[in-house]
C-alpha positions as CSV (number, residue, x, y, z in Angstrom):
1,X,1.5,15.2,-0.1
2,X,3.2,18.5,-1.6
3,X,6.5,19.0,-4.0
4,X,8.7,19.5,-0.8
5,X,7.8,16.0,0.8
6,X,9.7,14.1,-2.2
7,X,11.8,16.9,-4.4
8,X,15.1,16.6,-4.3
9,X,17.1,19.4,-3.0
10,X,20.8,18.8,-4.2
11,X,19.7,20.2,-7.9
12,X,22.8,20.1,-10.8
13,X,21.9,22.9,-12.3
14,X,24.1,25.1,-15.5
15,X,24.7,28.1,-16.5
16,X,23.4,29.5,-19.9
17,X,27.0,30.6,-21.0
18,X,28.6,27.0,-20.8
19,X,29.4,25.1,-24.1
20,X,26.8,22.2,-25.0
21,X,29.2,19.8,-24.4
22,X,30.1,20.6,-20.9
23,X,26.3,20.1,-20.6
24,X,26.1,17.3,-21.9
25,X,29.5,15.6,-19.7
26,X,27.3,16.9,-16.7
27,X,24.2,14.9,-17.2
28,X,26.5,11.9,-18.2
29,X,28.6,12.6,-14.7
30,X,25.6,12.9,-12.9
31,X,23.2,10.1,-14.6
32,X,20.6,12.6,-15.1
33,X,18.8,13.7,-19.0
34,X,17.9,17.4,-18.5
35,X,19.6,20.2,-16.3
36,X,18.0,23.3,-15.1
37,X,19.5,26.5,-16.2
38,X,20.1,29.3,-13.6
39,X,21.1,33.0,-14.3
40,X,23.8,35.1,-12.5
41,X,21.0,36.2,-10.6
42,X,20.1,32.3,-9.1
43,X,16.8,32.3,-11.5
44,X,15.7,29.7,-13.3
45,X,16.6,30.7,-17.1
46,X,15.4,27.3,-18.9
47,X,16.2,23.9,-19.3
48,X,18.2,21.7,-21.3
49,X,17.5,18.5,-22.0
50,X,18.5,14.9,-24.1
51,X,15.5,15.7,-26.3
52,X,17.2,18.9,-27.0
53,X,20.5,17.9,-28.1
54,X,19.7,14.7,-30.1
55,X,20.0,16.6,-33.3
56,X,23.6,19.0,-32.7
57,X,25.7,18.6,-35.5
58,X,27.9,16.2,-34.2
59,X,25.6,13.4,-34.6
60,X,24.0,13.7,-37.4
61,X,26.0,14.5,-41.2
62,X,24.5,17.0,-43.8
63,X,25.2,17.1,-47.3
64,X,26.6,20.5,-48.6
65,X,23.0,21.6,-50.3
66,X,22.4,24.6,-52.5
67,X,22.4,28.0,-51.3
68,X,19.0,29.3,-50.3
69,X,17.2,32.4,-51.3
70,X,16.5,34.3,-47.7
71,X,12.6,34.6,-48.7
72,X,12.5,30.9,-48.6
73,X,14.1,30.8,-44.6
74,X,10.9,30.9,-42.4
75,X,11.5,31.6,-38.5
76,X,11.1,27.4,-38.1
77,X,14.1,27.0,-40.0
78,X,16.4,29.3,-37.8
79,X,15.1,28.0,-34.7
80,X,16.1,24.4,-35.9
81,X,19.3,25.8,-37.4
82,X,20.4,27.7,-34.1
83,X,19.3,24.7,-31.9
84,X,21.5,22.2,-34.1
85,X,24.2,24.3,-34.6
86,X,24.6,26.4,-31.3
87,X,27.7,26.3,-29.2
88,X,26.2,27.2,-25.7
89,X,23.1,26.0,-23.5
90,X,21.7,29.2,-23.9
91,X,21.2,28.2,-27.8
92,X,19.3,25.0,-27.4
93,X,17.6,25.2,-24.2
94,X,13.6,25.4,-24.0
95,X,13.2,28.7,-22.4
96,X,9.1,28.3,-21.2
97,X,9.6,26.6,-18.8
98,X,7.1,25.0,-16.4
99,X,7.2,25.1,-12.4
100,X,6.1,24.8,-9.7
101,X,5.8,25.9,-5.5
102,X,7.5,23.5,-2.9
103,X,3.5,23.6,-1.8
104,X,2.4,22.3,-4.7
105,X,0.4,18.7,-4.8
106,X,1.7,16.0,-5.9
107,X,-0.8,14.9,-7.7
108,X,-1.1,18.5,-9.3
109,X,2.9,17.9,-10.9
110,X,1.8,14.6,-12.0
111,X,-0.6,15.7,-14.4
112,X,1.7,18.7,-15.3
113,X,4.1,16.1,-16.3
114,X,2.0,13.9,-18.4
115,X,0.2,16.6,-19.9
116,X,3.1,18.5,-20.9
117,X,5.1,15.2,-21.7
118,X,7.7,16.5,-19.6
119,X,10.2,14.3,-17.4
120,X,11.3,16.9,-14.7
121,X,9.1,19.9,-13.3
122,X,11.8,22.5,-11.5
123,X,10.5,23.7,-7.9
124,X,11.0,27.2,-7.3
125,X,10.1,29.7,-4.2
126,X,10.8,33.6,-4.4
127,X,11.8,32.8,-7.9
128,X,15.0,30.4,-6.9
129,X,15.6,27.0,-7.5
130,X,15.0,24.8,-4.3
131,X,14.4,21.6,-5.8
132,X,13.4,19.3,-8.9
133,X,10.7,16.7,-9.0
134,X,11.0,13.6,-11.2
135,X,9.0,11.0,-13.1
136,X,10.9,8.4,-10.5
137,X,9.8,10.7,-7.7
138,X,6.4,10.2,-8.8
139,X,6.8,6.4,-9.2
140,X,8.9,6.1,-5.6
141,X,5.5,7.7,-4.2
142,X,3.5,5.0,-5.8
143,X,6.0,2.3,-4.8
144,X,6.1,3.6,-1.3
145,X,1.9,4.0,-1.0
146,X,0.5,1.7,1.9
147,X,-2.5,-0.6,0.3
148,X,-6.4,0.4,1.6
149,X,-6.8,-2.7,3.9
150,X,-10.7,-3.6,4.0
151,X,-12.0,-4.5,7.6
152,X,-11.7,-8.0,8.4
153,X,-15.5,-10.2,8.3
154,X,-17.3,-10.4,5.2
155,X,-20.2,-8.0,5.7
156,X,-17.8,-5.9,6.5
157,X,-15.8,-6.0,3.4
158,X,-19.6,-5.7,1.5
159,X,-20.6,-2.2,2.8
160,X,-16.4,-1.1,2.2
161,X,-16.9,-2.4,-1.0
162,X,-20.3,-0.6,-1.3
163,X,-18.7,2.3,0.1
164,X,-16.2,2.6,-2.9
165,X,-18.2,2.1,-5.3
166,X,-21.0,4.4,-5.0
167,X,-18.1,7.3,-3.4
168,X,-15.5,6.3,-6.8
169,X,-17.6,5.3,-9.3
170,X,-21.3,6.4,-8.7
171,X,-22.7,3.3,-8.4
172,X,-25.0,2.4,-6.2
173,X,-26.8,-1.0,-4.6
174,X,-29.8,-0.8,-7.2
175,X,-27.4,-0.6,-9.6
176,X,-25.0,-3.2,-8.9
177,X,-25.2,-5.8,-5.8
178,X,-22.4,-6.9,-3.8
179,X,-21.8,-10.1,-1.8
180,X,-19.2,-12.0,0.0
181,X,-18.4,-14.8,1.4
182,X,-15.3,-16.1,3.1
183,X,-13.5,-13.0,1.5
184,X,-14.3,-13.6,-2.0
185,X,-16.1,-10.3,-3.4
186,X,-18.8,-10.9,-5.9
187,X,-20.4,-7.9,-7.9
188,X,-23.7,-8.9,-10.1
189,X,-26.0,-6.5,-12.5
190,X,-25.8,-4.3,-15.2
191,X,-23.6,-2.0,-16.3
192,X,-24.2,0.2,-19.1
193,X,-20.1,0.0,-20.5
194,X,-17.8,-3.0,-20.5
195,X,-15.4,0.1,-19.5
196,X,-17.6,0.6,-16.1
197,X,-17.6,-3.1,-16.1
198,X,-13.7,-3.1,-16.2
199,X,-13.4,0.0,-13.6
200,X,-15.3,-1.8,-11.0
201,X,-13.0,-5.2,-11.7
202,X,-9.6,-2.6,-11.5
203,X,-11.6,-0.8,-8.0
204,X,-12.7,-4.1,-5.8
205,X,-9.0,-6.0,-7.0
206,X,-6.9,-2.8,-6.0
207,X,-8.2,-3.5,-2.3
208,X,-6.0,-5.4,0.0
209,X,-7.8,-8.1,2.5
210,X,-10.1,-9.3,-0.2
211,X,-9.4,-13.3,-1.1
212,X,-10.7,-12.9,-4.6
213,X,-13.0,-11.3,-7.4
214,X,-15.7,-12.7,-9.2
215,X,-17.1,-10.8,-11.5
216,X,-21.1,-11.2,-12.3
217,X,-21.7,-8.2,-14.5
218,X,-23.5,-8.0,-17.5
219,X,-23.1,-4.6,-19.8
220,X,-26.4,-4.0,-21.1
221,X,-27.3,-5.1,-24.4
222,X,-29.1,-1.6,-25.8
223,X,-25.4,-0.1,-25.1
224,X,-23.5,-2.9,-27.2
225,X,-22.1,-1.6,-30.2
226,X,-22.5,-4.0,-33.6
């Protein structure tokens, strides 16, 4: 699945010259908490964001304080001064920002935004915007994912079972044996982690057509920790 199967195309973009305040009525208007920022020439400038707006000057009250000698003003303290105290997006926006291809994976953005702790990754193609994917465009692809239905019979289910765990996990039958009966999956041996131990619990109970999981693992004692 790529960017351009679940983006959304009807982008509410803003322009870098518009006061922070019409920004921030737009993302209220428009229930959304960041806007892309597009030049006069339809290019994607930067992005604006809740997170970059929490600390204007309206909401937050600072003491007059004693004048400063300039030697004592790094390049952190204008940047924070600036993006407090600016009057348009082009002030407080994040200017690197991250994008990517309506081609792109899915799965690739998804990582992009977790890694980058980002909510929104802006797609672009011959450097215009053509859509934005979400966090909730993520999550609707995971709401909307059909379950992996195992064959139907129990030695059926065993070698699916099998199947998975030697192709997900590495493990194969002279590590761990699997047996069934009437549905019910049951996975004996050793494992050398109670993490493994919980991966192959979190892999046979994300299958659909299994009645049940009983778990007959032991994690080997040399790899216990006191």
């Amino acid at each position: 699945m790529q960017a351009r199967d679940i983006m959304t195309t009807n982008v509410v973009s803003i322009s870098p010259l518009v006061s922070v305040r019409h920004a921030v009525a737009m993302m209220l208007q428009n229930h959304v908490s960041g806007l892309p920022v597009i030049d006069d020439h339809g290019r994607i400038c930067g992005m604006v964001t809740e997170a970059d707006l929490l600390l204007s000057r309206e909401v937050r009250y600072a003491p007059p304080r004693p004048a400063r000698a300039p030697e004592l003003i790094s390049e952190i303290d204008l940047e924070r001064y600036i993006g407090s105290n600016g009057w348009c997006v082009a002030d407080v926006m994040s200017q690197d920002v991250i994008v990517a291809r309506p081609d792109s994976e899915v799965y690739d953005i998804a990582e992009s935004l977790q890694v980058h702790r980002i909510k929104r990754l802006p797609i672009v193609e011959d450097e215009r915007l053509v859509g934005i994917v979400s966090r909730r465009d993520i999550l609707r692809v995971i709401a909307e994912a059909p379950m992996t239905i195992l064959p139907q019979g129990d030695e059926a289910i065993r070698l699916a079972v099998r199947t998975r765990l030697r192709s997900d996990l590495g493990l194969t039958p002279q590590k761990v044996h699997v047996s069934v009966r009437n549905g019910q999956v049951t996975v004996d041996g050793q494992v050398e982690s109670e993490l493994k131990r919980r991966a192959i619990k979190v892999l046979v109970e994300g299958l659909g057509g299994i009645a049940g999981y009983k778990d007959g693992l032991l994690v080997s004692p040399a790899h216990i920790q006191d």
